[in-house]
C-alpha positions as a Python dict, from the first residue, in 0.01 Angstrom:
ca = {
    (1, 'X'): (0, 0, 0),
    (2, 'X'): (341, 28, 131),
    (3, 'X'): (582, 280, 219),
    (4, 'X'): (925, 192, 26),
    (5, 'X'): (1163, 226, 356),
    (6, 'X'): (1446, 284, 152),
    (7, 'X'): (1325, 566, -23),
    (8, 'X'): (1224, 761, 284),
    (9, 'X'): (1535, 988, 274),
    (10, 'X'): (1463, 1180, -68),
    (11, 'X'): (1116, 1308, 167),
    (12, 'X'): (1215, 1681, 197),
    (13, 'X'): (1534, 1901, 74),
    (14, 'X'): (1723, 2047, 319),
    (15, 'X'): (1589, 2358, 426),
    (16, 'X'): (1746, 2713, 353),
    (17, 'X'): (2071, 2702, 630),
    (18, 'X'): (2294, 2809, 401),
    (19, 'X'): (2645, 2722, 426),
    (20, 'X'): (3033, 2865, 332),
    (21, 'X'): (3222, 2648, 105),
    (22, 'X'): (3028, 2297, 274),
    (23, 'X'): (2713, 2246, 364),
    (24, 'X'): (2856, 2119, 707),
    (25, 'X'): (2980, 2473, 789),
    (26, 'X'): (2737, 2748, 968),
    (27, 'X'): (2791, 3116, 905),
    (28, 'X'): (2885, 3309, 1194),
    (29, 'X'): (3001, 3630, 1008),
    (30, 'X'): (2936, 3820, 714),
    (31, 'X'): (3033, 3615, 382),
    (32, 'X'): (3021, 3598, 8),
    (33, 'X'): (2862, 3280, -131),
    (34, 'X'): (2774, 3172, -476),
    (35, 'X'): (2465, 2972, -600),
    (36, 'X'): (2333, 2869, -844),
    (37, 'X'): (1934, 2931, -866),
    (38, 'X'): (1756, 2634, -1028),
    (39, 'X'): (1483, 2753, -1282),
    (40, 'X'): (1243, 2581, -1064),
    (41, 'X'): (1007, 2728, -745),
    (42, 'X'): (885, 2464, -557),
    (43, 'X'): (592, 2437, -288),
    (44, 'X'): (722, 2422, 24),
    (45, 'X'): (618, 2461, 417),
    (46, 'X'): (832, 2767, 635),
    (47, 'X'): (609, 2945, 864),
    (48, 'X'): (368, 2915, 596),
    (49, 'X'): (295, 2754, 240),
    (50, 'X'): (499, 2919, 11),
    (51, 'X'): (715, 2873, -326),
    (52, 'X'): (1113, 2813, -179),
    (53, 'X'): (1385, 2905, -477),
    (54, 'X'): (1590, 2596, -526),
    (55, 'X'): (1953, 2622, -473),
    (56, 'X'): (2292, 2433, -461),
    (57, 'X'): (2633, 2606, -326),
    (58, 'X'): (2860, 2632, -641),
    (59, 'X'): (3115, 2308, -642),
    (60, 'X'): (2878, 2087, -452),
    (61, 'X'): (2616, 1869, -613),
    (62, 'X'): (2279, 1876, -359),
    (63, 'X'): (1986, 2095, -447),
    (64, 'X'): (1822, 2256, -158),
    (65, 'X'): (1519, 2454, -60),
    (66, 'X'): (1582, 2817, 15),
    (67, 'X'): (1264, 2979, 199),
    (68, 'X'): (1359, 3339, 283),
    (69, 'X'): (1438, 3619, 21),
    (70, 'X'): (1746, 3737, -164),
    (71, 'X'): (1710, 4164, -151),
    (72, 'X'): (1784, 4304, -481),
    (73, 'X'): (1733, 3934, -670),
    (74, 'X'): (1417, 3877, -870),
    (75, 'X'): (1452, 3571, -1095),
    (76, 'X'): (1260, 3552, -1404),
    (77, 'X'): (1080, 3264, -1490),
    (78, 'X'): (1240, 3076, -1767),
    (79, 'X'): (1607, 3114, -1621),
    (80, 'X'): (1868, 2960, -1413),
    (81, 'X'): (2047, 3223, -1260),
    (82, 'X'): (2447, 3185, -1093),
    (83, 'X'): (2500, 3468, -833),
    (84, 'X'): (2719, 3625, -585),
    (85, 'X'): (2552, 3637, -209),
    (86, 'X'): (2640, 3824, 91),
    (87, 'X'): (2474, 3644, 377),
    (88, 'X'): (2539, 3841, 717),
    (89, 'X'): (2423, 3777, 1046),
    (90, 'X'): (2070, 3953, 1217),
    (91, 'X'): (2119, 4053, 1564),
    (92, 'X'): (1858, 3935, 1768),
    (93, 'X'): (1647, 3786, 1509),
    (94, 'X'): (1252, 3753, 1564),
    (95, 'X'): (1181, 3417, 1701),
    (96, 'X'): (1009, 3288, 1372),
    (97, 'X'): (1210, 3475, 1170),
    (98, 'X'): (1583, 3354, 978),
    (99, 'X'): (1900, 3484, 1150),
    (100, 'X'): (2061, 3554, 852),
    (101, 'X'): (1990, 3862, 611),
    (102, 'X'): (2089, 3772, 246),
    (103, 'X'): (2164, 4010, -69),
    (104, 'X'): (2240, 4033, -363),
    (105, 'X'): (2583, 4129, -477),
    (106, 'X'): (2566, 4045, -869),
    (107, 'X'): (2456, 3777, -1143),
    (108, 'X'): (2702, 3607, -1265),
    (109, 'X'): (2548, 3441, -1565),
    (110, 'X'): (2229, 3366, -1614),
    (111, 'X'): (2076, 3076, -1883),
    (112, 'X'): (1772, 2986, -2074),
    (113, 'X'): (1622, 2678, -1933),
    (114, 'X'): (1593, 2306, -2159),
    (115, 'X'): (1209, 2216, -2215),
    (116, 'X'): (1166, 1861, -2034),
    (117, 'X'): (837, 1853, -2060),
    (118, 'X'): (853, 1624, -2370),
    (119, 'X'): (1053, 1343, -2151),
    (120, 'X'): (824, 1424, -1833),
    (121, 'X'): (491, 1414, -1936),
    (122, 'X'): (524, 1008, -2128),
    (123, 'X'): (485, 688, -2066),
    (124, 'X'): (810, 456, -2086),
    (125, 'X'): (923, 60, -2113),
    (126, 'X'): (1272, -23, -1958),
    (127, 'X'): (1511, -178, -2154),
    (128, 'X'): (1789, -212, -1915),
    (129, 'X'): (1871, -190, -1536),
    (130, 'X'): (2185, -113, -1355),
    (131, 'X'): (2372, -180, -1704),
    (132, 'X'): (2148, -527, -1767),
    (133, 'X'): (1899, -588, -2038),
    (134, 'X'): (1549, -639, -1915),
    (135, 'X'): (1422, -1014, -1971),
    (136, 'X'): (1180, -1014, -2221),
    (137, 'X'): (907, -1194, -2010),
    (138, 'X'): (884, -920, -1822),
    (139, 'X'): (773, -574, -1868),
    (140, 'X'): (841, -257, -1649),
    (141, 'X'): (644, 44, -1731),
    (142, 'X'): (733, 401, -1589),
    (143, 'X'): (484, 697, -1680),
    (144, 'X'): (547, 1056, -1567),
    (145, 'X'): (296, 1296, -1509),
    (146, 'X'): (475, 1624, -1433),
    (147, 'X'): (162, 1813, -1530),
    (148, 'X'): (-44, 1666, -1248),
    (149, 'X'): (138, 1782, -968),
    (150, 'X'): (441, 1624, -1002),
    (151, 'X'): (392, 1195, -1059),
    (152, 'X'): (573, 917, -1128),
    (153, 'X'): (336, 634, -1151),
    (154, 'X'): (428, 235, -1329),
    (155, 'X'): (452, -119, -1273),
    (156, 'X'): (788, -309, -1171),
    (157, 'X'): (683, -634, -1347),
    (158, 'X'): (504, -768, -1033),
    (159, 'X'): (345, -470, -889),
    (160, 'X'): (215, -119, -940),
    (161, 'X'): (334, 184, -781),
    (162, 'X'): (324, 535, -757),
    (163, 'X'): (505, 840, -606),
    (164, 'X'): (597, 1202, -641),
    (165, 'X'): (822, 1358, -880),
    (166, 'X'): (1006, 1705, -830),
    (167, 'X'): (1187, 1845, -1092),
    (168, 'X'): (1420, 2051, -928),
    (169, 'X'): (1590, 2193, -1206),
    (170, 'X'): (1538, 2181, -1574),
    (171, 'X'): (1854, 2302, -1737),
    (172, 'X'): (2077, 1960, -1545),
    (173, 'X'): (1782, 1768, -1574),
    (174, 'X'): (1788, 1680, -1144),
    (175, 'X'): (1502, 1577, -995),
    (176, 'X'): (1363, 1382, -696),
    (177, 'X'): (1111, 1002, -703),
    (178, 'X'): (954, 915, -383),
    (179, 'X'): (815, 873, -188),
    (180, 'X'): (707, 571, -361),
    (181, 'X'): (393, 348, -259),
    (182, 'X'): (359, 7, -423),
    (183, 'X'): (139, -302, -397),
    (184, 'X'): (248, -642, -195),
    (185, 'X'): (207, -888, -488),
    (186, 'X'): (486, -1170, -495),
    (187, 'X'): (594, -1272, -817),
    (188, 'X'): (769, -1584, -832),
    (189, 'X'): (1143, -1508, -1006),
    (190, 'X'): (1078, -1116, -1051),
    (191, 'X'): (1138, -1029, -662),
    (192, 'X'): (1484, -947, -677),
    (193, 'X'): (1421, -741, -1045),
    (194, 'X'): (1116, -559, -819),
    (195, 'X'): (1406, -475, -553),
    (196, 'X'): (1670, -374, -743),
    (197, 'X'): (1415, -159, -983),
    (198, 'X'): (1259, 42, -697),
    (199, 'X'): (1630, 68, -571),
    (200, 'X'): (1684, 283, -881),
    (201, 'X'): (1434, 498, -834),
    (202, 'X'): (1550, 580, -505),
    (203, 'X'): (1906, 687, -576),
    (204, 'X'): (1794, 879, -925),
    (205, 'X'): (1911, 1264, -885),
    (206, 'X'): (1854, 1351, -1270),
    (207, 'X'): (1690, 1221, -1616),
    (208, 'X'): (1855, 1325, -1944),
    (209, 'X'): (1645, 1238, -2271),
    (210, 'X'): (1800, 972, -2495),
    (211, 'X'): (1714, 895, -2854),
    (212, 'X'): (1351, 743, -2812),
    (213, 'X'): (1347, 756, -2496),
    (214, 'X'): (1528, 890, -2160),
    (215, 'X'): (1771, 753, -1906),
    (216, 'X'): (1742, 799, -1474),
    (217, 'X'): (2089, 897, -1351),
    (218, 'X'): (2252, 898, -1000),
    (219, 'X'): (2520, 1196, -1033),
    (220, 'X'): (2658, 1076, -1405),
    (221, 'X'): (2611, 707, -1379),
    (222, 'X'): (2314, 563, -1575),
    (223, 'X'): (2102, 360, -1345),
    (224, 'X'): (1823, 250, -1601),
    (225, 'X'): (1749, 327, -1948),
    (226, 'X'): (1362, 291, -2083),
    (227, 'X'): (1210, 373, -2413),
    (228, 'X'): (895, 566, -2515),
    (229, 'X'): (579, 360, -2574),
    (230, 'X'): (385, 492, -2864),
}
């Protein structure tokens, strides 16, 4: 098996630094942030295992792994949450311990998650690829298993493959593939489909379910659309 290179960097989240107005930008005094708390808790490695919340800084579009604890929030499981956070800085923190404090200042809004468990727990034929049909010598077969601890498992039309899948949160549909191992089979005229299909995978972010069948999506751009196989 082989290690996909170019999916290496969907690996890990970023872990729970948690930034003013950018990602980019440390906190160095007390401030008010807003996130928005994905529906999702997912396993995760701090000082121990443990469940991290999943969290993106309102206005920006990356999900990332929060391992500490919000005082005074306790999400419910079923909801994605948006909230108000003071994060303030801990003088003279513990050396395995975060140097920020965070709390809770109010919900926002709060929202019912979508039930993707009919789109991530199938089996799937593509139809189409970066905006072009699939040829129909070939066939290129994507099953989720988001039951079995998170899979995406298929063939490309030359070779099989299989990776993890995270949903990260269920109301926008975003997820993460990979990292993907695949056999070293060369097919004669599929190569560049093989490349270009795996490519996909790679940059997907979300799925959104489609009439029959469901569509992988970098941001809002469609990267491949497949259909349900009965």
């Amino acid at each position: 098996m082989k290690l996909l290179s170019f999916l290496a960097a969907l690996l890990l989240l970023a872990s729970c630094g948690v930034k003013n107005k950018t990602s980019s930008t440390p906190i160095q005094k007390k401030e008010t942030l807003l996130w928005i708390i994905s529906d999702q808790q997912i396993d995760c490695v701090g000082i121990t295992h443990q469940k991290c919340l999943v969290y993106q800084l309102k206005g920006e579009n990356n999900w990332q792994n929060f391992y500490g604890k919000i005082e005074g929030f306790n999400p419910e499981i079923g909801y994605s949450y948006e909230i108000e956070v003071e994060a303030s800085p801990v003088k003279n923190p513990a050396a395995d311990a975060s140097s920020l404090h965070y709390s809770l200042i109010r919900i926002i809004s709060s929202q019912e998650v979508k039930n993707l468990a009919s789109i991530l727990n199938d089996s799937y034929g593509l139809i189409e690829l970066y905006g072009e049909p699939i040829p129909r010598t070939t066939s290129m077969l994507i099953e989720f298993q988001a039951r079995n601890n998170g899979l995406i498992i298929g063939n490309s039309g030359c070779n099989g493959f299989r990776g993890e899948l995270t949903l990260l949160d269920s109301n926008s549909g975003a997820l993460r593939l990979g990292p993907i191992a695949a056999t070293e089979m060369f097919c004669d005229g599929k190569m560049e489909l093989e490349i270009n299909f795996f490519k996909a995978l790679g940059e997907a972010t979300h799925i959104q379910p489609i009439k029959g069948g469901m569509q992988l999506l970098n941001g809002k751009n469609v990267l491949l659309t497949a259909m349900r196989i009965d």
